[in-house]
Structure formats: C-alpha cells, structure tokens
FINUZA-138119 format. One line per field, with one value per residue: residue in three letters; chain; x, y, z of N, C-alpha, C, O in turn. Coordinates in Angstrom, 1 decimal, padded with zeros to 4 digits. Layout:
// FINUZA-138119
residuo: (Ala ...);
cadena: (A ...);
n.xx: (X ...);
n.yy: (Y ...);
n.zz: (Z ...);
ca.xx: (X ...);
ca.yy: (Y ...);
ca.zz: (Z ...);
c.xx: (X ...);
c.yy: (Y ...);
c.zz: (Z ...);
o.xx: (X ...);
o.yy: (Y ...);
o.zz: (Z ...);
This chain:
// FINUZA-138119
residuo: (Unk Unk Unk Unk Unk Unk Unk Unk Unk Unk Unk Unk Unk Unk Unk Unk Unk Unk Unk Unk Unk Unk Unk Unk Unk Unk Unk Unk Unk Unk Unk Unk Unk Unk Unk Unk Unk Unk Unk Unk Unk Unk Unk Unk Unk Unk Unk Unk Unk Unk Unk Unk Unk Unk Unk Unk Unk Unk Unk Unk Unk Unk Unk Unk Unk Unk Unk Unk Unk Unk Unk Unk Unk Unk Unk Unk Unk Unk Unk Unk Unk Unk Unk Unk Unk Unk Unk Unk Unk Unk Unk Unk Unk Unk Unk Unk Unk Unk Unk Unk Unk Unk Unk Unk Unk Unk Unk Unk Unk Unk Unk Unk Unk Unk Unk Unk Unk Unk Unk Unk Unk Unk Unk Unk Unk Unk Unk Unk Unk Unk Unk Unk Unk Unk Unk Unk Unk Unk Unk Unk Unk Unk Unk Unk Unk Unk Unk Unk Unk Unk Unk Unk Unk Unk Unk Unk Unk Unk Unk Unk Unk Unk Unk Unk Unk Unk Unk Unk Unk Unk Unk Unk Unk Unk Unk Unk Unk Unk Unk Unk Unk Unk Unk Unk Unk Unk Unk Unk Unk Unk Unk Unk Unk Unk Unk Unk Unk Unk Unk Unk Unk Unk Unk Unk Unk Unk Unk Unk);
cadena: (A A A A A A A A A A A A A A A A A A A A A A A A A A A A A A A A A A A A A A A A A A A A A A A A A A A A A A A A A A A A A A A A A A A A A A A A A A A A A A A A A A A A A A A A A A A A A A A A A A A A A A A A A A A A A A A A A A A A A A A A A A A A A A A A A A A A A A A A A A A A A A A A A A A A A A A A A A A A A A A A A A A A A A A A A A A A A A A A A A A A A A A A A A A A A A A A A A A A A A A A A A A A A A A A);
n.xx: (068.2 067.1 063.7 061.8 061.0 059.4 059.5 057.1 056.8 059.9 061.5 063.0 064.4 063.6 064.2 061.7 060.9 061.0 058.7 058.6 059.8 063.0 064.4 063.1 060.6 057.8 055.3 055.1 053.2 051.7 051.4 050.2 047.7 048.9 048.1 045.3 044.4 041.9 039.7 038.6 035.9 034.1 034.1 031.0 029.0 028.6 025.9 024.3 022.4 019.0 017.2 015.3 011.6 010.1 011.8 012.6 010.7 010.4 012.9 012.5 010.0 011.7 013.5 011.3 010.2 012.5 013.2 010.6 011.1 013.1 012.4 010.5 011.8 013.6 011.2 010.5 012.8 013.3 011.0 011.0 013.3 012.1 010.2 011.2 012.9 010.7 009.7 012.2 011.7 009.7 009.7 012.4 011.5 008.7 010.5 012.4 010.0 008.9 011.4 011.1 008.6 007.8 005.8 006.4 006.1 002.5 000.6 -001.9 -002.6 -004.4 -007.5 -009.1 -008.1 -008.0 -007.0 -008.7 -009.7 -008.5 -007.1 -004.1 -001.1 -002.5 -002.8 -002.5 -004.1 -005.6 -006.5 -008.1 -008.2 -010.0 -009.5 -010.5 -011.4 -011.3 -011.2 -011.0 -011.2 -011.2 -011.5 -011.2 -009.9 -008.4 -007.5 -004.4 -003.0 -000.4 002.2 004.3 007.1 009.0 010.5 011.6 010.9 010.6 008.3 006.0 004.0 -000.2 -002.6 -005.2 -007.8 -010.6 -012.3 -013.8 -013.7 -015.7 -015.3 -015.4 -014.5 -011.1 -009.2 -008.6 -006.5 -004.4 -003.4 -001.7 000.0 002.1 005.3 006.0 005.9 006.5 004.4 003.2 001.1 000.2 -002.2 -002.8 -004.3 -005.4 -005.9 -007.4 -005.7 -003.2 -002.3 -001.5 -002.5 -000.8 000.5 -001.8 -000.6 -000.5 000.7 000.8 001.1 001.8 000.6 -000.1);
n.yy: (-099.1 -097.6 -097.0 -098.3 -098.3 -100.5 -100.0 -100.1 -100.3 -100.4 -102.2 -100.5 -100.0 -097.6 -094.8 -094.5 -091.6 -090.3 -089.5 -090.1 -092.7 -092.2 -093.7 -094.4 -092.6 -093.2 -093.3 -093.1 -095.5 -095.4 -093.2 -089.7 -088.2 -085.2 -082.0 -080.4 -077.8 -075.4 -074.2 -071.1 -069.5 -068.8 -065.4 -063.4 -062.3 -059.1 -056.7 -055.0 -051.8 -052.0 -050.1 -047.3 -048.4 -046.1 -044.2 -045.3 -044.8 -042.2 -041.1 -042.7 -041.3 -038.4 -038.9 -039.9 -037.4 -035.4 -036.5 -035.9 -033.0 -032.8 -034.0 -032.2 -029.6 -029.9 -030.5 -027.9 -026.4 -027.7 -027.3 -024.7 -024.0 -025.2 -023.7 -021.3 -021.8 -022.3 -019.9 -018.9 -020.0 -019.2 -016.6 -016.7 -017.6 -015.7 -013.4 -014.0 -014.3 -011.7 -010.2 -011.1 -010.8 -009.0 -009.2 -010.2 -007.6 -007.8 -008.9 -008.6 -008.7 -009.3 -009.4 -011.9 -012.9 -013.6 -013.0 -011.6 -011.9 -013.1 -009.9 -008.5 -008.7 -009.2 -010.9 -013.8 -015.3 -016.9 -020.7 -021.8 -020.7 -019.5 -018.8 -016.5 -015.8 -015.2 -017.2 -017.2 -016.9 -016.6 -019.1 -020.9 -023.4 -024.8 -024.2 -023.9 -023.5 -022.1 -022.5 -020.2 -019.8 -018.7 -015.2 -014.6 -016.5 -019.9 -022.1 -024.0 -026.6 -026.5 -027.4 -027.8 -027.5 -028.0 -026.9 -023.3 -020.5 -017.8 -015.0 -016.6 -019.4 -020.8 -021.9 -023.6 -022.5 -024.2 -022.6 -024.0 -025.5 -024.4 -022.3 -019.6 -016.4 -014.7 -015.7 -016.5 -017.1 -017.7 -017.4 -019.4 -019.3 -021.5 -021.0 -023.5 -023.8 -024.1 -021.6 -019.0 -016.4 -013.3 -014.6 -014.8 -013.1 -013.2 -012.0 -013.1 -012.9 -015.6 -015.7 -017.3);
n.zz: (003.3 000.6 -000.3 -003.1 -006.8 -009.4 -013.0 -014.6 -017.5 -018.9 -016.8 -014.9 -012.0 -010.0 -007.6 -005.0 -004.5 -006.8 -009.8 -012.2 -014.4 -015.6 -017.4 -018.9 -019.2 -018.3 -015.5 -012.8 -010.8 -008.9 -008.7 -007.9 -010.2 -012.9 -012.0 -012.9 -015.1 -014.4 -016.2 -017.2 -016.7 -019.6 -021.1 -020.4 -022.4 -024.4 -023.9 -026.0 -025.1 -025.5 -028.1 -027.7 -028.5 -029.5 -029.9 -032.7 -034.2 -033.9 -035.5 -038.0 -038.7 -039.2 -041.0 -043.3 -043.5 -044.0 -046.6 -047.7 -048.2 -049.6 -052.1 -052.8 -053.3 -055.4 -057.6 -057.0 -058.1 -060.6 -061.6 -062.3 -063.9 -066.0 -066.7 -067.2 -069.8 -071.4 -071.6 -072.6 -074.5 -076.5 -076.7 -078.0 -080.7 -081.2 -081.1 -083.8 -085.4 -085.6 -086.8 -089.2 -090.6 -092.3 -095.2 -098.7 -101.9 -102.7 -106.0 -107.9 -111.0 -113.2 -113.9 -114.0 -112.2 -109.3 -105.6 -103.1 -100.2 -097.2 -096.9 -098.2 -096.2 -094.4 -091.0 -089.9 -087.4 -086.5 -086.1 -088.7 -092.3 -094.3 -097.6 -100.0 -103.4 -106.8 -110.0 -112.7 -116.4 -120.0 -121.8 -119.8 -118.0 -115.6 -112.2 -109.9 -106.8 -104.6 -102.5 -100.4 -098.2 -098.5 -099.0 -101.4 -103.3 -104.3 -104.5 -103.6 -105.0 -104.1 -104.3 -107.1 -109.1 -111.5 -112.1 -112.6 -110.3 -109.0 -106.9 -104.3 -102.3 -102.0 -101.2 -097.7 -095.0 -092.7 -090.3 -088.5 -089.6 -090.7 -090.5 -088.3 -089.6 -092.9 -095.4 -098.7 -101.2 -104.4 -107.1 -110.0 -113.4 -115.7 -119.0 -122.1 -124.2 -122.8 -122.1 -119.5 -117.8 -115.6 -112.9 -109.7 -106.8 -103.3 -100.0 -096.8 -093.1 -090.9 -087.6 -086.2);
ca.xx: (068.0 065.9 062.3 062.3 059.4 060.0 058.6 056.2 057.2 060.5 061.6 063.9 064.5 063.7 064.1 060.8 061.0 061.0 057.3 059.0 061.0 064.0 065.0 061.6 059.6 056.7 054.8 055.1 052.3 050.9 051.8 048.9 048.0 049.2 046.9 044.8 044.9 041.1 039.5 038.5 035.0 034.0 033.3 029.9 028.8 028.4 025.2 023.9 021.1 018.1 016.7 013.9 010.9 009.5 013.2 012.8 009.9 010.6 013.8 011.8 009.2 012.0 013.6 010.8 010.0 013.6 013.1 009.7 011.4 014.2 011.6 009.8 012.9 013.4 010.7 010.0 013.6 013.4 009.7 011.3 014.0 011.7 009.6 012.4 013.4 010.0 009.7 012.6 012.1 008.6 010.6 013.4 010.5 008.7 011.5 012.6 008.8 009.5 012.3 010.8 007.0 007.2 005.9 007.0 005.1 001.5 000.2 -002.6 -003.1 -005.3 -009.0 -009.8 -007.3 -007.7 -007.4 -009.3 -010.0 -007.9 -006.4 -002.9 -000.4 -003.1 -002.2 -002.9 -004.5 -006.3 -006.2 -008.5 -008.3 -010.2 -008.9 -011.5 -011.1 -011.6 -010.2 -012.1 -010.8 -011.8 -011.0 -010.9 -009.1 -007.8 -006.5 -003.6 -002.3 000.9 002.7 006.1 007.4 010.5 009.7 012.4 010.5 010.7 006.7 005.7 002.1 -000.8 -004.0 -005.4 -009.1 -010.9 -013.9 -013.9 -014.4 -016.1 -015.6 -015.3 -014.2 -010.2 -008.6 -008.6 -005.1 -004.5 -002.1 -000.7 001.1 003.0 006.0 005.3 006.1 005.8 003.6 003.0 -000.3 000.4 -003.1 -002.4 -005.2 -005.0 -007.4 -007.8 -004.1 -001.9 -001.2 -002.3 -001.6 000.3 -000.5 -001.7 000.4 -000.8 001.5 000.1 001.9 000.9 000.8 -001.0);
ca.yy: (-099.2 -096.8 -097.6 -098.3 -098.9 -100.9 -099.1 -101.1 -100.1 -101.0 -102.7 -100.2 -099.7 -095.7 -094.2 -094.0 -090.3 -090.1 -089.8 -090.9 -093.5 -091.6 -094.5 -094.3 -091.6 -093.5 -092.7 -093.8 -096.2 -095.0 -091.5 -088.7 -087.0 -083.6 -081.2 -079.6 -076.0 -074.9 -073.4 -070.1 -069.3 -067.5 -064.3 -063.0 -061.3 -057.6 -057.0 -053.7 -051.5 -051.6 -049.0 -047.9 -048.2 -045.1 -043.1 -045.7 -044.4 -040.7 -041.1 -042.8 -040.1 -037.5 -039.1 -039.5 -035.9 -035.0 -037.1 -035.2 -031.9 -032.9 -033.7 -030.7 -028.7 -030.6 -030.4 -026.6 -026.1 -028.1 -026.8 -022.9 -024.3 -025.4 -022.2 -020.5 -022.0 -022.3 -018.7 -018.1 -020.7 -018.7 -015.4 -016.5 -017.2 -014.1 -012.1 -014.3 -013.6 -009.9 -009.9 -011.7 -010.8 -008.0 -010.3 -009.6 -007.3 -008.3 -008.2 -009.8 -007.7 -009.5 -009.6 -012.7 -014.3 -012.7 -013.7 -010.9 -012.1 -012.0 -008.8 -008.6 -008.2 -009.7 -011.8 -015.3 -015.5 -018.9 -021.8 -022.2 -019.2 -019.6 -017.8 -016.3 -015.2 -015.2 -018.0 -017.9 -016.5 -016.7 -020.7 -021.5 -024.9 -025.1 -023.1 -024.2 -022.4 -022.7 -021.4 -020.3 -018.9 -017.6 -013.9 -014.6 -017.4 -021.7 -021.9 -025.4 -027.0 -026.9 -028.1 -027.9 -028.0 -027.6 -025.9 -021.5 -019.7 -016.2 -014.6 -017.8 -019.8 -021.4 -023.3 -023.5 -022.6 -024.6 -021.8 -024.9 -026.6 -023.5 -021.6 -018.4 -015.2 -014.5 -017.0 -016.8 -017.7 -017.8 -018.4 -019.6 -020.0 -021.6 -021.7 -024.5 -024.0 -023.9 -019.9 -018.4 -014.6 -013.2 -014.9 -013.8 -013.5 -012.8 -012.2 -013.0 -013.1 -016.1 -015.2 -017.9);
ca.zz: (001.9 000.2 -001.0 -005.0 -008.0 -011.0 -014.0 -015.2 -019.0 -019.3 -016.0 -014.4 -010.7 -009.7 -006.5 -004.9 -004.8 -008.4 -010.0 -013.6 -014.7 -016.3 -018.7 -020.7 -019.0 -017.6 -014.3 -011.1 -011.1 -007.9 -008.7 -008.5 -012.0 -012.4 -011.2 -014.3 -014.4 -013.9 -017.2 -016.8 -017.5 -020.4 -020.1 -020.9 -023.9 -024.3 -024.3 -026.3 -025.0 -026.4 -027.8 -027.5 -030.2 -029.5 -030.9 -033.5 -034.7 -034.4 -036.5 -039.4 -039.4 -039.7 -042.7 -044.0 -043.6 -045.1 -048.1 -048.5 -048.6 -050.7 -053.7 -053.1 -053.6 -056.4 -058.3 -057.5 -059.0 -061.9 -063.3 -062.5 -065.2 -067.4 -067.3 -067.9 -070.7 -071.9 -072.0 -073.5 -076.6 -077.4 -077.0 -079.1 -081.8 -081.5 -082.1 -085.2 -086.3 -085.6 -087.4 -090.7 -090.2 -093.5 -096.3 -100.0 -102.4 -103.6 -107.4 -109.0 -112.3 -114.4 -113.4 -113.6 -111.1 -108.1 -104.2 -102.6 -099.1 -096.7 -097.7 -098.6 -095.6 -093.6 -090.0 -089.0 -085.5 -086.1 -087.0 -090.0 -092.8 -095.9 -099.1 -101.3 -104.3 -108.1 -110.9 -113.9 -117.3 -121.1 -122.3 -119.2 -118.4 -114.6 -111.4 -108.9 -105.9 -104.5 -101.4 -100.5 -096.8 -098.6 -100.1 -102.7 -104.4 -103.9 -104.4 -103.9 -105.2 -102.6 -104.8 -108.5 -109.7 -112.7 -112.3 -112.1 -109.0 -108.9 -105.5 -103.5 -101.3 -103.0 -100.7 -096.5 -095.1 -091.6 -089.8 -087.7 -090.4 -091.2 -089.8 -088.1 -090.5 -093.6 -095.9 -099.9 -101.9 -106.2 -107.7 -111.5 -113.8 -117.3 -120.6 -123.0 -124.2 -122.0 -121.5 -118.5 -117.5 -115.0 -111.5 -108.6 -105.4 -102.0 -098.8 -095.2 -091.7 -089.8 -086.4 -085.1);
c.xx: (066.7 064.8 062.8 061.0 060.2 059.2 057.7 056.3 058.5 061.7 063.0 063.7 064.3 063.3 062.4 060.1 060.9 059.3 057.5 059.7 061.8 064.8 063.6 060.6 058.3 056.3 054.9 053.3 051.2 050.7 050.4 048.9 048.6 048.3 046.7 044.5 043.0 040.8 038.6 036.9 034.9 033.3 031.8 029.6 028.6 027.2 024.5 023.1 020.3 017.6 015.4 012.6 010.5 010.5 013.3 012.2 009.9 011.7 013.6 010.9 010.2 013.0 012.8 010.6 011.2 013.4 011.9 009.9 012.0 013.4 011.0 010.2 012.7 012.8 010.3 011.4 013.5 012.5 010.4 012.4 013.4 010.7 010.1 012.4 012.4 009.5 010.5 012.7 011.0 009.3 011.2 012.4 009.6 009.3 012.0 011.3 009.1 010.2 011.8 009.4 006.7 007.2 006.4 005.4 004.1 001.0 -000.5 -003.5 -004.1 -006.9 -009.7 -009.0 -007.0 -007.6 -008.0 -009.3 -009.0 -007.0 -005.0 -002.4 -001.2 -002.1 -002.9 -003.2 -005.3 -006.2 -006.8 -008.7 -008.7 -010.3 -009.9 -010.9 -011.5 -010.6 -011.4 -011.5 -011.5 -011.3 -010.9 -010.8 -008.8 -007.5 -006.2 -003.1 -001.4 001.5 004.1 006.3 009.1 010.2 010.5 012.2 010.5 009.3 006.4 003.8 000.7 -002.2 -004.5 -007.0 -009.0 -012.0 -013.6 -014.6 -015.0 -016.2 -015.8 -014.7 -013.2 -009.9 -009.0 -006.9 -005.0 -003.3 -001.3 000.1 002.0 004.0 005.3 006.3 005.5 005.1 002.9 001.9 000.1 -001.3 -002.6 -003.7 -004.6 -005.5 -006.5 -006.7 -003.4 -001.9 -002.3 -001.6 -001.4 -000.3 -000.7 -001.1 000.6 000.5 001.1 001.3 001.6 001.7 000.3 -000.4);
c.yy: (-098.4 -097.7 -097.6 -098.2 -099.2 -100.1 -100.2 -101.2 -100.9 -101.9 -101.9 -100.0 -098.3 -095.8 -094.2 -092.7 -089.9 -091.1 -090.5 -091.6 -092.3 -092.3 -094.6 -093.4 -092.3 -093.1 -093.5 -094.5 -095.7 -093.6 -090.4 -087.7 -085.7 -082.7 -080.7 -078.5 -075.5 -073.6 -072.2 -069.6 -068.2 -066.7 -063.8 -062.5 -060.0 -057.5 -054.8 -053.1 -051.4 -050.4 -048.8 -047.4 -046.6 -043.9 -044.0 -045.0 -042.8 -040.6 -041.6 -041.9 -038.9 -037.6 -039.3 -038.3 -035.2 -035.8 -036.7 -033.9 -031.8 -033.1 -033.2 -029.9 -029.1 -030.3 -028.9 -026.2 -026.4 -027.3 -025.2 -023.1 -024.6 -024.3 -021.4 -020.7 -022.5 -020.6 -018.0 -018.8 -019.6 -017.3 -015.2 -016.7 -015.8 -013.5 -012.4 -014.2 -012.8 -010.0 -010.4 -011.5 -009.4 -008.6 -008.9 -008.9 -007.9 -008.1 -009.4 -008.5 -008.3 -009.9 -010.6 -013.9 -013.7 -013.3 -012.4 -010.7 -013.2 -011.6 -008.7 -007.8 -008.6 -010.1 -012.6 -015.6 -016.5 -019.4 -021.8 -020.7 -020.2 -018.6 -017.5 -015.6 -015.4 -016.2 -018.6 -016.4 -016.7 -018.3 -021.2 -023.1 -025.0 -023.9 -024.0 -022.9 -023.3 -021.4 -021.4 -019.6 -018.3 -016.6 -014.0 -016.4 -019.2 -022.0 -023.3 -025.5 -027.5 -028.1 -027.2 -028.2 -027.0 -027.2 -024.1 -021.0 -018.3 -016.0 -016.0 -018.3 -020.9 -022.5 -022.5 -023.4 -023.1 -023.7 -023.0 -025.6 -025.9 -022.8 -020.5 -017.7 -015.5 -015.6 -016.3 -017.7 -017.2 -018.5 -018.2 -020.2 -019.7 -021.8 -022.9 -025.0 -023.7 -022.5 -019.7 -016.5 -014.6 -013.5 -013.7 -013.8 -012.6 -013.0 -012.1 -013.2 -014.0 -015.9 -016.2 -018.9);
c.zz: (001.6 -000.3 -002.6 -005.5 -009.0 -011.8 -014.6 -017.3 -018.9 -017.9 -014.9 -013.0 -010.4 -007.7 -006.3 -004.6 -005.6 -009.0 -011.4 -013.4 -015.7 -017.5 -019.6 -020.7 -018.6 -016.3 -013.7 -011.2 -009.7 -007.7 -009.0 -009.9 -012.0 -012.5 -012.9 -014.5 -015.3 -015.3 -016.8 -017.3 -018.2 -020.3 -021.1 -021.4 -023.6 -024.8 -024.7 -025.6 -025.6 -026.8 -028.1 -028.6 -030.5 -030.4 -032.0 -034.6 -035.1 -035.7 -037.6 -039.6 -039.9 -040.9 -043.7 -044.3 -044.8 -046.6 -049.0 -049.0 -049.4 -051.6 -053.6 -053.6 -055.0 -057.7 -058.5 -058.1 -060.1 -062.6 -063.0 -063.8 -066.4 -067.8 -067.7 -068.8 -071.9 -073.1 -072.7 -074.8 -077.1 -077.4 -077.7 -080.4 -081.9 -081.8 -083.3 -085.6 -086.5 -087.1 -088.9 -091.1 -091.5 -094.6 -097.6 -100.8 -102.7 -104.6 -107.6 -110.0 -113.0 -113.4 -112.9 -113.1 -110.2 -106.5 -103.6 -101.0 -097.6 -097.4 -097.7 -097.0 -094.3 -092.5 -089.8 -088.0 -085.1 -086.9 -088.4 -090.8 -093.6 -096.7 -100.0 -102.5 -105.9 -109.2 -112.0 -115.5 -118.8 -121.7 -121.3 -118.8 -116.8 -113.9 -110.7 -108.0 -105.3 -103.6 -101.2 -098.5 -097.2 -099.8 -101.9 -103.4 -103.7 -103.8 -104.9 -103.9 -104.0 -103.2 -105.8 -108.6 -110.7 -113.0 -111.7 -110.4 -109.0 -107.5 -104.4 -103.0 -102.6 -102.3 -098.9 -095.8 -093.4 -090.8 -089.0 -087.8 -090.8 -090.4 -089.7 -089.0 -091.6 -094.3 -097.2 -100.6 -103.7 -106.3 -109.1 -112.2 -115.7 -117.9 -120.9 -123.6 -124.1 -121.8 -120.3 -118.4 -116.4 -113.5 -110.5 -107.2 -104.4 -100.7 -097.8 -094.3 -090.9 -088.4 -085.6 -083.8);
o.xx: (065.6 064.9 063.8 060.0 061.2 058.2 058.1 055.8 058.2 062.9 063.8 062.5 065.4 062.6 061.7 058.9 060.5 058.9 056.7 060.5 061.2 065.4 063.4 059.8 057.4 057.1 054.8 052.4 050.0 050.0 049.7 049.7 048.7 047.5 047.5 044.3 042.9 041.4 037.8 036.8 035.3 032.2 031.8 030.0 028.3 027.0 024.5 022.5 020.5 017.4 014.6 012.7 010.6 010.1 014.4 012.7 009.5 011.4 014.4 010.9 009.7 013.4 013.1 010.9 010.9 013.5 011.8 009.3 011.8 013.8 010.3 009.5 011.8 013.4 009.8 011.1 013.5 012.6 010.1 012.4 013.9 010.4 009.7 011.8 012.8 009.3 010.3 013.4 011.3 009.4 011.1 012.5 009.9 009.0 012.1 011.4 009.7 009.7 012.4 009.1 005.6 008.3 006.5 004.3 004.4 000.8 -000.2 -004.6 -004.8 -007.1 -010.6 -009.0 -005.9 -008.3 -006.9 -008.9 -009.3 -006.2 -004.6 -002.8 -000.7 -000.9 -004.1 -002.3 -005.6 -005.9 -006.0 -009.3 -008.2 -011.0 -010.3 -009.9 -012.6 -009.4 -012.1 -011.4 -012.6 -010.1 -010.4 -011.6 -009.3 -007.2 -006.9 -002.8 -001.4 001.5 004.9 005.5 010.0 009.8 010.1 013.0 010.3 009.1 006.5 002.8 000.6 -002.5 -004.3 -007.4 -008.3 -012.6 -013.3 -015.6 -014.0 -017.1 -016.8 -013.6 -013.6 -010.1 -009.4 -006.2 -005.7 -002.3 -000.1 000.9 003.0 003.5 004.3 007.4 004.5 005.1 002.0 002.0 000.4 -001.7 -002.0 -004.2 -004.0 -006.0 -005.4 -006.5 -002.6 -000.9 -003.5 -000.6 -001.7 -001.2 -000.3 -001.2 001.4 001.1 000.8 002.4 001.2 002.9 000.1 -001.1);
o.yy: (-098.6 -098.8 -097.1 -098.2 -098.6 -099.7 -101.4 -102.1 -102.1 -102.0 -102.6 -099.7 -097.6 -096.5 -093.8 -092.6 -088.7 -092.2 -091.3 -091.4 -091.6 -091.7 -094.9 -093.2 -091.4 -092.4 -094.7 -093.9 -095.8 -093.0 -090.3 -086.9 -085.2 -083.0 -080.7 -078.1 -075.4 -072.5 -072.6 -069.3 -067.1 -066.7 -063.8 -061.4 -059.7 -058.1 -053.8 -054.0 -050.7 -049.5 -049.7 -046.4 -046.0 -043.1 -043.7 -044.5 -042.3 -040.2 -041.2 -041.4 -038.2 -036.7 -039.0 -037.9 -034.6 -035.1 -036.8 -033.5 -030.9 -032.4 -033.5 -029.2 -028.6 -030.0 -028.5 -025.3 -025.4 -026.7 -024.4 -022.3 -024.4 -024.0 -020.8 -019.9 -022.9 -020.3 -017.0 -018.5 -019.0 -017.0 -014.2 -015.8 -015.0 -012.7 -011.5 -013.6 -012.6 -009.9 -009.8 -012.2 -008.9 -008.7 -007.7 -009.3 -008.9 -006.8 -010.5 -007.9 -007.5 -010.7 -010.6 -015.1 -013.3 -014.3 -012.0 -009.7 -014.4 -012.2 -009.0 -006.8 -008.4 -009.8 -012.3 -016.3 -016.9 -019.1 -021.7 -019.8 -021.3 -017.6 -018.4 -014.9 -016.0 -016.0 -019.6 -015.2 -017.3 -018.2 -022.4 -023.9 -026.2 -022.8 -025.0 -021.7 -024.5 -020.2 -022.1 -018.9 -017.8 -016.8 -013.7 -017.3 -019.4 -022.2 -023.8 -025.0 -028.5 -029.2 -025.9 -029.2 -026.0 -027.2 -023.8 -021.1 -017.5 -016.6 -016.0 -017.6 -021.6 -023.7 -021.4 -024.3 -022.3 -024.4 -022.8 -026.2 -026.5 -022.6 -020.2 -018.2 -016.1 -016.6 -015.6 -018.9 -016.0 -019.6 -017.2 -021.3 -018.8 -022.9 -023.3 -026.2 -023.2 -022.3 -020.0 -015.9 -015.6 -012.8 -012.5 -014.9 -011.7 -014.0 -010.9 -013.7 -013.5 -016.0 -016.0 -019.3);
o.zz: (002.1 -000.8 -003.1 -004.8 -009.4 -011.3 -014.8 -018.0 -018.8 -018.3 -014.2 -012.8 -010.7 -006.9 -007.2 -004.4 -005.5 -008.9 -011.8 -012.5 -016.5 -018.3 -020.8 -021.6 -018.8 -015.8 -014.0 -011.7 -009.8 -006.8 -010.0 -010.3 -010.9 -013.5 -013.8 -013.4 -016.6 -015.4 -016.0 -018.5 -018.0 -019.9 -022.4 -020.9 -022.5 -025.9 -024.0 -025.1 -026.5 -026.0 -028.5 -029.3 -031.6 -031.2 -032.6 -035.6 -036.2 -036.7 -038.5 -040.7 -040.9 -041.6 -044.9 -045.4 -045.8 -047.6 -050.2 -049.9 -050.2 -052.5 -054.5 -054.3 -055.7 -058.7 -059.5 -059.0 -060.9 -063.6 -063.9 -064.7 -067.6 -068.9 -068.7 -069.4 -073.0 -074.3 -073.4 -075.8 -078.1 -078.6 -078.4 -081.2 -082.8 -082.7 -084.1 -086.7 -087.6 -088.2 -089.8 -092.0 -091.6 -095.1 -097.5 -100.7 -103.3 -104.7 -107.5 -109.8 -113.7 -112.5 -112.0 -113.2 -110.1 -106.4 -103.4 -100.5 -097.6 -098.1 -096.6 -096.6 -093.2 -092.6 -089.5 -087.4 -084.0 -088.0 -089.3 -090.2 -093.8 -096.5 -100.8 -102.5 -105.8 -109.3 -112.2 -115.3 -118.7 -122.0 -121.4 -119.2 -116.7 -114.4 -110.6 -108.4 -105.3 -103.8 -101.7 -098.0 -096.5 -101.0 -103.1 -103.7 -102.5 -102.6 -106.1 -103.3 -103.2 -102.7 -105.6 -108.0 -111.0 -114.1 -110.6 -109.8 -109.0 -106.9 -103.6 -103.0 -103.5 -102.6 -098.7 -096.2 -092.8 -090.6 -088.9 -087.1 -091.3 -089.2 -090.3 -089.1 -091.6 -093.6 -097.0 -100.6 -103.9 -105.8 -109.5 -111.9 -116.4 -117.8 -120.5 -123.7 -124.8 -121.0 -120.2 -118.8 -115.8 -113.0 -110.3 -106.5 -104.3 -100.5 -097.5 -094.7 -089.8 -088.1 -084.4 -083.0);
C-alpha cells in the first residue's frame, strides 16, 4: 500500500507523490515552497563624464566674445545707415533750396517806407538778422510787417507798432523758425486815416 496525505483543506486522500491536493489545490503540508527565482540586481547607472571646469570656462569666454562681435557689427552697420540717410535728407534739402533759392522781385518806392538793411536778395547764414529800415511818413499813424515764403503772395502778420523809425532797427528775424529759401518782408506804414502808400517788399534767402 502506497504512502498517502489527507489534505488538510478539504479532507481528500492524495498519493504521497503528489505535492497538491487535486480536489481543491492545496499543498502538501510537508511540501517544500517553490523555489523563488533570484531577483536580478539592478544594473548600475550610466554615469556621465565630467567635464572639466577649465573647457567650461573657455567656452563661456568665447560666447561671450561672439556676442561682443555680433553688437559691434551691429551697431557699425546700423550708424553707416543712418549716416547715410542723414546725408541724404540734408542733400535732398539743399537741392530743394537750390531749386527755390531765387526770391521774388523787390520794390519799396515811396521814401518813407523803406527796409534798407539787409540788402535785397540778401542770404541767411545766422541765426539772428535784424531788419533796418525806415517807417515814418506825413500823418503818421502805424507800421506792420508781414512775411510770406511764397513769392506769389499769402503774407501773414509778424508785428505792428506805433511809433516811426528812421533808419533803424524794425523787427529781428530768427532764421530757425523759418524754411530754407526764399523768405518775404512787406513793411506797411499808415497816417492818421487810414491810407498808406505803396508797401515795401523785401526778398532774402535763408540759408541758415
């Protein structure tokens, strides 16, 4: 008679050859575990090389370096663009001076409304010009002058008094407030009622 084991679960008879019971799957009560299958150690990291400070250092000084040349570039391009284009805005004005720089005739017929100083057809080469001249008549009442930079007339009011000038000092003309070319002076002087005679009207070039 063969050897046996009862199962200790549900009471069956097994062969003692047999590490399970077959009616419920339990273990042989004396039965060794089954072997455990031997975990594998894990494998060890990859480890980078370092590198070393010294190539750290070189390769930041030569970006820096590149990033010094690149806004050098830079900026010697750009200001050659804006010299350029400096030169050619004052160019393109000079030649429209040029081109407009022959003021309109001058006449001042009556004696005693004259601008004298600077001379008709004059140029503007500074800033402050003062206008002399003459504004004194028989009843006299008032002189205004009044400028235009278009030869064919639009002569707007600069300033008005009421006292005569002989040979003197009219008005001060600031060449900086003005376009360059030509440039229009009207002196108008008026007696006691209202009439005046025929103004006077100077043409200069400001060049300044």
């Amino acid at each position: 008679m063969t050897n046996q084991w009862k199962c200790p679960q549900c009471g069956n008879e097994n062969p003692d050859a047999m590490r399970f019971c077959p009616s419920c799957g339990e273990a042989k009560p004396d039965a060794p575990p089954p072997p455990i299958a031997e975990a594998a150690a894990p494998a060890a990291p990859a480890v980078e090389p370092a590198v070393a400070p010294q190539k750290n250092r070189r390769m930041l000084w030569i970006g820096i370096i590149a990033v010094w040349l690149l806004g050098c570039a830079i900026l010697i391009v750009g200001g050659g663009i804006w010299l350029g284009r400096q030169s050619s805005d004052k160019s393109t004005l000079e030649v429209a001076a040029a081109a407009t720089s022959t003021p309109a005739p001058s006449s001042c017929p009556a004696p005693g409304v004259q601008i004298t100083s600077p001379r008709s057809g004059a140029r503007f080469t500074r800033r402050n010009n003062f206008i002399i001249g003459t504004a004194n008549i028989n009843g006299f009442h008032h002189w205004k002058v009044e400028y235009s930079t278009d030869p064919n007339g639009g002569w707007q009011y600069l300033l008005e008094r009421d006292y005569p000038v002989d040979n003197d000092k009219l008005v001060m003309i600031d060449a900086k407030t003005i376009p360059r070319g030509p440039y229009g002076l009207r002196l108008t002087v008026v007696d006691a009622s209202g009439n005046y005679p025929e103004p006077c009207v100077v043409w200069y070039t400001n060049g300044y």
